[in-house]
N, C-alpha and C positions, 0 to 999 in steps of 0.2 A: 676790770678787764685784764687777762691777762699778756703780759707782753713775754715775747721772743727774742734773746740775743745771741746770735751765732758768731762764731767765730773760728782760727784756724784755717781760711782758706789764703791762696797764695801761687807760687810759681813752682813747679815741680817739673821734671824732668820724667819721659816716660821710662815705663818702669818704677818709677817710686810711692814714695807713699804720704799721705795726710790724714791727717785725724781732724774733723768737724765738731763743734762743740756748738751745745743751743742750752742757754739758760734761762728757763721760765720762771716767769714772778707770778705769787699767786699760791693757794694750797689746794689743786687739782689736778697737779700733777700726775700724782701717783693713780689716780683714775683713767688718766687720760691717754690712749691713743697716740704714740708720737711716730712724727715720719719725715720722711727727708727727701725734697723733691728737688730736679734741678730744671734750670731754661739755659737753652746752647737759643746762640744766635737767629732770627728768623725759626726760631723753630717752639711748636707749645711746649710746656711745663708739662714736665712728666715724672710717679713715683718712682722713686730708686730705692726706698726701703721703708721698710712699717715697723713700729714694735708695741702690742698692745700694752695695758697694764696689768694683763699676766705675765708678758714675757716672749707670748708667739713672735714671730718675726718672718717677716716678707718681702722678699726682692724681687726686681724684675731681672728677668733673665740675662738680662748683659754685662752684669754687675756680681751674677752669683760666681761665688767661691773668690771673689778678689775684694767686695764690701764688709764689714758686717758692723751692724745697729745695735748698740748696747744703749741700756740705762740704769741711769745710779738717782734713783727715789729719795735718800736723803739728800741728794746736790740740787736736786729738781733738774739736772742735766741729763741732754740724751747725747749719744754721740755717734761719729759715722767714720771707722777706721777704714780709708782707703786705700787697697797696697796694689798692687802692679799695673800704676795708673798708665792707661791711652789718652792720645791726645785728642779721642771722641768723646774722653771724660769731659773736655772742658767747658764747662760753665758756669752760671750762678746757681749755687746749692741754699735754698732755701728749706728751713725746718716749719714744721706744721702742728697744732693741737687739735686733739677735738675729742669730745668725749660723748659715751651712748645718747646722755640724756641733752642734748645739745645742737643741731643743726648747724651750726656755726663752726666755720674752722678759723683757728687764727695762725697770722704766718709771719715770722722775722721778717728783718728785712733782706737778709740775705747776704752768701760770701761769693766770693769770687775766684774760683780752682779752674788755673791756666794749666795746662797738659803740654811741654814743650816736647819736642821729638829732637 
């Protein structure tokens, strides 16, 4: 089974920036699907970025041109550079796998990005 460890999240001030980090164990990485979702307080889990394992990549609109989702195949690392953070950024960012042949998604446990104003 593969597990998920993220890391990098913390206390930032708006306007600045973090970098997200999720390290999968396991060698299905590089097939795999990865993406980055967050949960704010009383409110559902929503996508905030995708990147397949060709490389495409997808944001939701409130995030574009200030996120971007990169990954490095031999770290089995994805990761989520965030820069001119709102304090509507804030909350648990959790990373995701899943792959075509699969139905199943698996999800870290999750960091924690405070957005102070």
């Amino acid at each position: 089974q593969v597990q998920l460890v993220e890391s990098g999240g913390g206390l930032v001030q708006a306007g600045g920036s973090l970098r997200l980090s999720c390290a999968a164990s396991g060698s299905i990485f590089s097939i795999s699907t990865m993406g980055w979702y967050r949960q704010a307080p009383g409110k559902q889990r929503e996508l905030v970025a995708l990147i397949t394992s060709g490389g495409s990549t997808n944001y939701v609109d409130s995030v574009k041109g200030r996120f971007t989702i990169s990954r490095d195949n031999a770290k089995n690392t994805v990761y989520l550079q965030m820069n001119s953070l709102k304090r509507e950024d804030t909350a648990v960012y959790y990373c995701s796998l899943n792959t075509a042949s699969s139905p199943y998604v698996s999800w870290g446990q999750g960091t924690q990005v405070t957005v102070s104003s």
